[in-house]
C-alpha positions in Angstrom: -54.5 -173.7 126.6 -50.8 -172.5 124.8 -48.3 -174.9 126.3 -45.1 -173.6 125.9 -43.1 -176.4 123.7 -40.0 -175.9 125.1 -40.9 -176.1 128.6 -42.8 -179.2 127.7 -40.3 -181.2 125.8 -37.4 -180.4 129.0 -40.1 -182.1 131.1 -40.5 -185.0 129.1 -37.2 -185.4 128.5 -36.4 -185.3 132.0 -39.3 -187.9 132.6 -37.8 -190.1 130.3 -34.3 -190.4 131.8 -36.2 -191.1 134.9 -38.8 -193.6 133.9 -36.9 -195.3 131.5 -35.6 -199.0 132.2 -32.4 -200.4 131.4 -33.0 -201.3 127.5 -33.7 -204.8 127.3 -32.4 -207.6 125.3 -33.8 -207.9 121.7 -34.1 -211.4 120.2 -30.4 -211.3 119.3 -29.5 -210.6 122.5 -27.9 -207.3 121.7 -29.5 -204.4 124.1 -28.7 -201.6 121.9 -28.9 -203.2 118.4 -30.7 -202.5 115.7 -33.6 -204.7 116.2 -34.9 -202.5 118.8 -33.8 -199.0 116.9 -36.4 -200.7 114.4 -39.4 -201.3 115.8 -38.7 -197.9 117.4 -38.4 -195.7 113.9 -42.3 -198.0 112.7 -43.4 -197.0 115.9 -43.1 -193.4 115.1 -43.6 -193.9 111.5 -47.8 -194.2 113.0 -49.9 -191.9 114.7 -49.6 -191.5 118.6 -49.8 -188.9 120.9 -47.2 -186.1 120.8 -45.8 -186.6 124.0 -45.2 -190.6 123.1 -43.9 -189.4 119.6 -41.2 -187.2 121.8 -40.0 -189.9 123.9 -39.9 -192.7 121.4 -38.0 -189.7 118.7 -35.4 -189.5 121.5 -34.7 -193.0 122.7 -34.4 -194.1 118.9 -31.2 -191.4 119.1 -29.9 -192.4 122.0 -30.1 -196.0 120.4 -28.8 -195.2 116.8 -25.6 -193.0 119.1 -24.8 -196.8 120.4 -24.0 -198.8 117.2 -20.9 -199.3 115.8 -19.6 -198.3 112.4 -21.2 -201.9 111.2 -24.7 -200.9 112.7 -25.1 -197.8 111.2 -24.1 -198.4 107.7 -27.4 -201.5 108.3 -29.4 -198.5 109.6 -29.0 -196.6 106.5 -29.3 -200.0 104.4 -32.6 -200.0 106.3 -33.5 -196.5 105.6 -32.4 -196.7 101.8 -34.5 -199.8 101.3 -37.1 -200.2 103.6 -38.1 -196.4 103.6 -38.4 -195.4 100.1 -41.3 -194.0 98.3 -44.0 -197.2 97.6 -44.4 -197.5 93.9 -47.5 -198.9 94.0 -48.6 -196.0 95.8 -47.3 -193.8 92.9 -48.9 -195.5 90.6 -52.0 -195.4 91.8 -52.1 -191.9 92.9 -50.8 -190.9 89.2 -53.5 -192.5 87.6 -56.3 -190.9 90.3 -54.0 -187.2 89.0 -54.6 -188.1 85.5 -58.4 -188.4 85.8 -59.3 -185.6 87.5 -56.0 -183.1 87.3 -57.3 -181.5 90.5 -55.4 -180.2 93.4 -56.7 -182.4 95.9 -55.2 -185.6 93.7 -51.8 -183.8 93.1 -51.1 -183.3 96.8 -52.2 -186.9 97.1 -49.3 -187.6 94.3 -46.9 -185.3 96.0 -47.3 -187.7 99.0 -47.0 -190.5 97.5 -44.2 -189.7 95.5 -42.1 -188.5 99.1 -40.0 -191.4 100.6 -41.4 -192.7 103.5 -37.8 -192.1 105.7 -38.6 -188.3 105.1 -41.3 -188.6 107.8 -39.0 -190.2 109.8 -36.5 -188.0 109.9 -38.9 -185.3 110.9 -40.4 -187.6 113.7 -37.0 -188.1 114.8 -36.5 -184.3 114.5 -39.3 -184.0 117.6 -37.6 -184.6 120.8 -35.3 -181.9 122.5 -31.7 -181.3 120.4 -33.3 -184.0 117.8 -31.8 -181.6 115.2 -27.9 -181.2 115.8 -28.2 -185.5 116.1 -29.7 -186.0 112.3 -26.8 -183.6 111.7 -24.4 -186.4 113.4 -26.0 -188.8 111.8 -25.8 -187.2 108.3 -21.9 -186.8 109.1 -21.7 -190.8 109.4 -24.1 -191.4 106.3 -21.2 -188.6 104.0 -18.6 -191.4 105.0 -20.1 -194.2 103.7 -21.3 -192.8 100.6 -18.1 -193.6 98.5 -18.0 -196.9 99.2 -21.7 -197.2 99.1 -23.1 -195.1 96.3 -26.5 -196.3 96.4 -27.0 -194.9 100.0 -27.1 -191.3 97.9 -30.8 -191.2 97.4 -31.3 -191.5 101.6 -28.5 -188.4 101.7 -30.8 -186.3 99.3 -33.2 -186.4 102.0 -31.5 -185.5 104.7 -30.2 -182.1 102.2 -33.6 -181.7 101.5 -35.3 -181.2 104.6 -31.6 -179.7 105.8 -32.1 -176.9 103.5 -35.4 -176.1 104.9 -34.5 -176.7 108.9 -31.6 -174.2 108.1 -32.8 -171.5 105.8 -31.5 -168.3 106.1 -33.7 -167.0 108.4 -33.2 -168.8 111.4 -29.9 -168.5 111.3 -28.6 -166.1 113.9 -25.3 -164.2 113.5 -23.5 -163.4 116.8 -20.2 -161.9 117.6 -17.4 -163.6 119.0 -15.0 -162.1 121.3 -12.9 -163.1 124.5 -16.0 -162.3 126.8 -17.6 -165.4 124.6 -18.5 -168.6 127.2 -15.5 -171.0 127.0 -18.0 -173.7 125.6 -18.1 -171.8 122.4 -14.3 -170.9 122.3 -13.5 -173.9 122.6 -15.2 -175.3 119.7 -13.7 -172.0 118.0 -10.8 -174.0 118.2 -11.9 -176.8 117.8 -13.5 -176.1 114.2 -10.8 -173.8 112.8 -10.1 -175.4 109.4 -7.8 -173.0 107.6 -5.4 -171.6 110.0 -5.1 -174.0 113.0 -5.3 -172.5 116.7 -2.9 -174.2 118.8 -3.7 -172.8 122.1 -5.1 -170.6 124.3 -2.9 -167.4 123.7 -3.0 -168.3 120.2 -6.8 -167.7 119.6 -7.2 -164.7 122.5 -4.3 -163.0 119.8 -7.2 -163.5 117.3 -10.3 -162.2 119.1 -9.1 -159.5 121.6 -7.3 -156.9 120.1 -9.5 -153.9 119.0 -8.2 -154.6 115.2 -9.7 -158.0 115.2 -13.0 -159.8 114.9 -14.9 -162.8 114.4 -18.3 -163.9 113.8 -20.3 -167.1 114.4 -24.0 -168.1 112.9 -25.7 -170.4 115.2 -28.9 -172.1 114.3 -31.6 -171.8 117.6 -31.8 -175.9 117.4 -28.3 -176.7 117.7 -27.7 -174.2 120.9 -24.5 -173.2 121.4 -22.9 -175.3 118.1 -21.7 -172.6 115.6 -22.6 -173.7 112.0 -20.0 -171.7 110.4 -17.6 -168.8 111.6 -15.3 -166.3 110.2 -12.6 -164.2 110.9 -11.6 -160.9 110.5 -8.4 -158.5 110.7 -9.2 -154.5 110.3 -6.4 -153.1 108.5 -4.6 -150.1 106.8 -4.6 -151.7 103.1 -5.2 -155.0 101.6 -2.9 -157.6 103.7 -1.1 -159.9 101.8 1.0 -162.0 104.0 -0.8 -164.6 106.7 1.8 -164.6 108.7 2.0 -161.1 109.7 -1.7 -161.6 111.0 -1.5 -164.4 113.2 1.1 -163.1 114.9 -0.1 -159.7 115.0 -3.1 -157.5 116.4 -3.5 -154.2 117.6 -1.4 -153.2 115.0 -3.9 -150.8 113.2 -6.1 -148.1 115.5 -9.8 -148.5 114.6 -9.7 -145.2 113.0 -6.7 -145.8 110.9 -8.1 -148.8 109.2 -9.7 -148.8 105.7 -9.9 -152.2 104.7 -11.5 -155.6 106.3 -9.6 -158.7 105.6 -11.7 -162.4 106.2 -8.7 -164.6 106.8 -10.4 -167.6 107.9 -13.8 -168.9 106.8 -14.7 -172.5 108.7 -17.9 -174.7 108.7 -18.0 -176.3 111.7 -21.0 -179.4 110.8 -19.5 -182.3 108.2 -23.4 -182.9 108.4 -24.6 -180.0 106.8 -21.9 -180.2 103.8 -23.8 -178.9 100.7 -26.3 -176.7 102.9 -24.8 -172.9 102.0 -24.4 -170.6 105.0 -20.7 -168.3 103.5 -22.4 -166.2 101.3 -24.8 -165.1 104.1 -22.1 -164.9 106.4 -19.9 -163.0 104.4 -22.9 -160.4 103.6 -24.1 -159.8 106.7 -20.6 -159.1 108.1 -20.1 -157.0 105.6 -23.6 -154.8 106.9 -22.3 -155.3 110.4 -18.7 -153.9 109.9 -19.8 -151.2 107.6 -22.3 -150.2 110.2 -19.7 -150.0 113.3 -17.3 -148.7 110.9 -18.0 -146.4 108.3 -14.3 -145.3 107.3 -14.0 -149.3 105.7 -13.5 -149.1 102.6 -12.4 -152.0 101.2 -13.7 -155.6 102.0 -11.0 -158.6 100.8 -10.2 -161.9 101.7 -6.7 -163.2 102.6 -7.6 -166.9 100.9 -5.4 -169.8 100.6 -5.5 -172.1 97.1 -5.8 -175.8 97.9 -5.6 -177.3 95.2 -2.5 -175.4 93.5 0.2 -177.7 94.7 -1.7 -180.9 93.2 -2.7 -179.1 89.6 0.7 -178.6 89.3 1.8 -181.8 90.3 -0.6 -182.8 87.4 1.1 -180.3 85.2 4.5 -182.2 86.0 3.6 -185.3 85.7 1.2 -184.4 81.6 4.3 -182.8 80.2 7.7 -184.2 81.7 10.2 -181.4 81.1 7.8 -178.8 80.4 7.4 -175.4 82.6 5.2 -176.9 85.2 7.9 -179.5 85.8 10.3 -176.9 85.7 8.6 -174.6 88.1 7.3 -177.4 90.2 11.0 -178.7 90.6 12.4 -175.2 91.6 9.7 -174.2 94.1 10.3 -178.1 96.1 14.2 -177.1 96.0 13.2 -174.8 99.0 16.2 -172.0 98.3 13.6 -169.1 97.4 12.1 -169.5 101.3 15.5 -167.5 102.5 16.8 -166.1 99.3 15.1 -162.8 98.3 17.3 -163.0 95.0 16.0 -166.6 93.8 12.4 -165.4 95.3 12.4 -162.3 93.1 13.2 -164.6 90.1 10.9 -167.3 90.3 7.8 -164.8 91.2 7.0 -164.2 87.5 6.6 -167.8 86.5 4.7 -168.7 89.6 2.6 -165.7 89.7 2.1 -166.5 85.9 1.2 -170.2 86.5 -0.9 -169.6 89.6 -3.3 -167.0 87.6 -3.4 -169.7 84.8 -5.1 -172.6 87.3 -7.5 -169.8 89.0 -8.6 -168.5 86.1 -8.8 -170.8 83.4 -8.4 -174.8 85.2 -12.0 -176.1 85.3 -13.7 -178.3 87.5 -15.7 -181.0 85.7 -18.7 -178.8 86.3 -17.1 -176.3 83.9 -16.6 -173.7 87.4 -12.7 -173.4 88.6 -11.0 -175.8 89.5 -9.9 -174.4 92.8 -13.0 -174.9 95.6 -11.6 -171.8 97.2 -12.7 -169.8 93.9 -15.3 -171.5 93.2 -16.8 -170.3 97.1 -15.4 -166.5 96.6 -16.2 -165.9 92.2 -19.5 -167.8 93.1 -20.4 -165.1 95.9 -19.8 -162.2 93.0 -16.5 -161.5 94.5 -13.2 -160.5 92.2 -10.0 -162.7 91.5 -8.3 -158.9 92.7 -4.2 -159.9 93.9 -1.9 -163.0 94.1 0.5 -163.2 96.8 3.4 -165.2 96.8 4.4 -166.1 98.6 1.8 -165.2 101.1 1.7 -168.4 103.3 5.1 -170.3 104.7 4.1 -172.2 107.3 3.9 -176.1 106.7 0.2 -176.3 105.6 0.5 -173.8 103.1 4.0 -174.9 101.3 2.5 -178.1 101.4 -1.0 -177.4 99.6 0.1 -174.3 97.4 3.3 -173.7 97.5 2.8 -170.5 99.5 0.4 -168.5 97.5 -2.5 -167.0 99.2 -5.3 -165.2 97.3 -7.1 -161.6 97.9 -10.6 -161.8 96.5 -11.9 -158.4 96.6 -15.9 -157.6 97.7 -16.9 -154.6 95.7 -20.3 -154.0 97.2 -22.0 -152.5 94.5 -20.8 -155.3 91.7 -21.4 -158.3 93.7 -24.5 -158.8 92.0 -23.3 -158.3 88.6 -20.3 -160.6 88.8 -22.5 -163.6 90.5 -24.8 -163.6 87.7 -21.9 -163.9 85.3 -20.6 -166.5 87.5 -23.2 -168.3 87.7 -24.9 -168.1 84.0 -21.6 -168.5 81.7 -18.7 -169.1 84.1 -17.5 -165.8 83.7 -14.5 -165.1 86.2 -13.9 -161.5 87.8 -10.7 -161.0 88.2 -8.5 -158.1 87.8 -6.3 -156.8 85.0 -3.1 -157.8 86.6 -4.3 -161.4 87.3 -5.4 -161.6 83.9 -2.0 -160.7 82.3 -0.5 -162.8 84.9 -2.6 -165.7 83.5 -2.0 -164.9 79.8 1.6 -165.6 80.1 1.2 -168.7 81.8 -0.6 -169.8 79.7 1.7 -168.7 77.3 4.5 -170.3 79.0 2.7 -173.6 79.3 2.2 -173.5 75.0 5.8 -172.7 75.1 7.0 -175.6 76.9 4.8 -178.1 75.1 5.8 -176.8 71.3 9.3 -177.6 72.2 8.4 -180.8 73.4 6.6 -181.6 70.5 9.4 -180.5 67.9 
């Protein structure tokens, strides 16, 4: 007979919460410690029936949601350790491999060769909203992992079998408007990582007016948790100045408008850090606003750059004297926010210096430097406009000084400039941008010479 697997894990969870005792003492005398949690995860780590697998998947999450900060860091110790692949088990299957090379003994290897905690994980996956919890729980294991490097095998797994619970096609992309449930707006606000939302008011400006839209993939195992969300400003030309944004809406008709502007890109899950979800999101946006609105024509980011403010900090600090302490110096002196005449002429060396660290600093993976560019050039998009300054408010002076980015989404080179990307680092950037970087970089030669001589 088909049973109908939602149906039946609500009624076993609901049998659970009613059946279940008050969790009794282990021999430490700790009712929620670890001791219990353990016998719990060898329990599932055997066969049983799937409705005992179910249960004992869900109180081993309620249990692991009750340690403290000490606890879990032993849980992973106990995962990384206790959980790994058996070598003796490797062994053995290799050498069975080697005699007969057949497929039956290489998926006998593959098994051997998987850690054990990977079937746990997907045991504890079982029981009803088992999923969004290993996402929790990989958010606690990302913030011990500097201090405790050699938990970094146990977060492998959980990327692993992350990239497979959250492929691309059960992700769901829904549109978010004013008419959303407050559950999900409020995690709207909640999430926003770029451009903070500091009330109410403040986000309707972002979702009601017809000139403005956002979108939201949600995964069907984590309900109404969005995994990552973007948003959107229709306007009449490419938008250069964030400020003008937030504040605004309704300022373009929907006919008027020729060009979509993503302002705001935010994962929502610290747990699924490393798992890719923009690209996809960006895309299929792209299909869905060219499908409501044909007229589009262009489709640009308004971006900020993080890590300008620090490289040039860098900058200062490498050549004392030299044009990034120069520049550096004159852009913390503050008089260019209110004088147009200072603003007009420090833009040069700034615009100059900014191209510079977006097109040529490098990452020690040999990509930019910035993350911001790295997301955008590694999507296929172009390097197309700097805009400074493009951001005033606190965040923005603070992190870059004020610029803000457009990186430009030309549909039918998107494919070409990812593979350059990707194979040889190539960045797609404009000519402007790339004069702009020639005389910083110019201007940084400059100002070393004469410190040399």
């Amino acid at each position: 007979m088909n049973v109908n697997m939602n149906f039946l894990q609500e009624l076993l969870s609901s049998i659970g919460r009613r059946t279940r005792q008050a969790p009794q003492a282990d021999k430490k005398g700790s009712p929620n410690g670890l001791s219990r949690l353990s016998t719990l995860c060898e329990t599932l780590m055997h066969p049983v029936g799937e409705a005992s697998q179910i249960l004992t998947a869900q109180e081993a999450l309620e249990r692991y949601a009750t340690l403290d900060e000490a606890g879990r860091l032993a849980f992973f110790e106990l995962l990384a350790e206790h959980y790994a692949a058996v070598p003796e088990e490797i062994h053995t299957a290799y050498a069975r491999y080697r005699e007969s090379e057949d497929n039956a003994s290489l998926e006998t290897l593959f098994a051997a060769c998987e850690p054990r905690r990977q079937h746990l994980l997907r045991r504890l996956n079982l029981c009803p909203g088992g999923t969004y919890e290993l996402v929790k729980m990989r958010a606690d294991l990302l913030a011990f992992l500097k201090t405790h490097p050699h938990l970094k095998p146990l977060d492998a797994d959980f990327a692993h079998l992350f990239a497979s619970w959250f492929n691309r096609g059960f992700l769901v992309l829904e549109s978010i408007d004013w008419n959303t449930p407050a559950a999900v707006l409020e995690k709207i606000i909640r999430y926003e990582a770029v451009h903070a939302i500091n009330d109410w008011p403040d986000l309707r400006r972002r979702l009601d007016p017809d000139d403005r839209r956002c979108y939201a993939f949600f995964h069907p195992a984590t309900g109404d948790e969005p995994l990552i969300f973007v948003e959107v400003a229709l306007c009449r030309g490419i938008p250069s100045n964030i400020q003008d944004i937030l504040a605004g809406g309704d300022d373009v008709s929907l006919e008027e408008a020729d060009t979509a502007a993503f302002y705001s890109i935010s994962n929502c899950q610290s747990g699924l850090k490393g798992i890719s979800f923009g690209n996809f999101l960006i895309k299929q946006v792209v299909q869905e606003l060219k499908r409501e609105l044909p007229n589009l024509e262009k489709f640009v980011t308004l971006s900020p750059v993080p890590g300008f403010a620090q490289w040039l900090e860098n900058e200062r600090s490498a050549q004392p004297g030299g044009a990034g302490d120069e520049i550096a110096t004159m852009l913390e002196s503050g008089p260019w926010l209110a004088d147009a005449k200072a603003r007009e002429k420090l833009q040069p060396a700034v615009r100059g210096l900014a191209a510079h660290y977006l097109v040529d600093a490098k990452h020690t993976s040999g990509l930019p430097l910035d993350p911001v560019a790295r997301f955008h050039l590694g999507n296929g998009a172009t390097l197309h406009r700097l805009n400074w300054p493009g951001d005033t408010s606190d965040k923005g002076l603070k992190q870059s000084h004020g610029l803000m980015v457009n990186y430009l989404y030309e549909l039918d080179r998107i494919e070409q400039n990812h593979e350059a990307f990707s194979r040889e680092g190539t960045v797609a950037c404009a000519g402007e941008v790339r004069r702009d970087a020639k005389q910083g970089r110019s201007r940084l030669r400059s100002s070393t010479s004469k410190a040399d001589a």
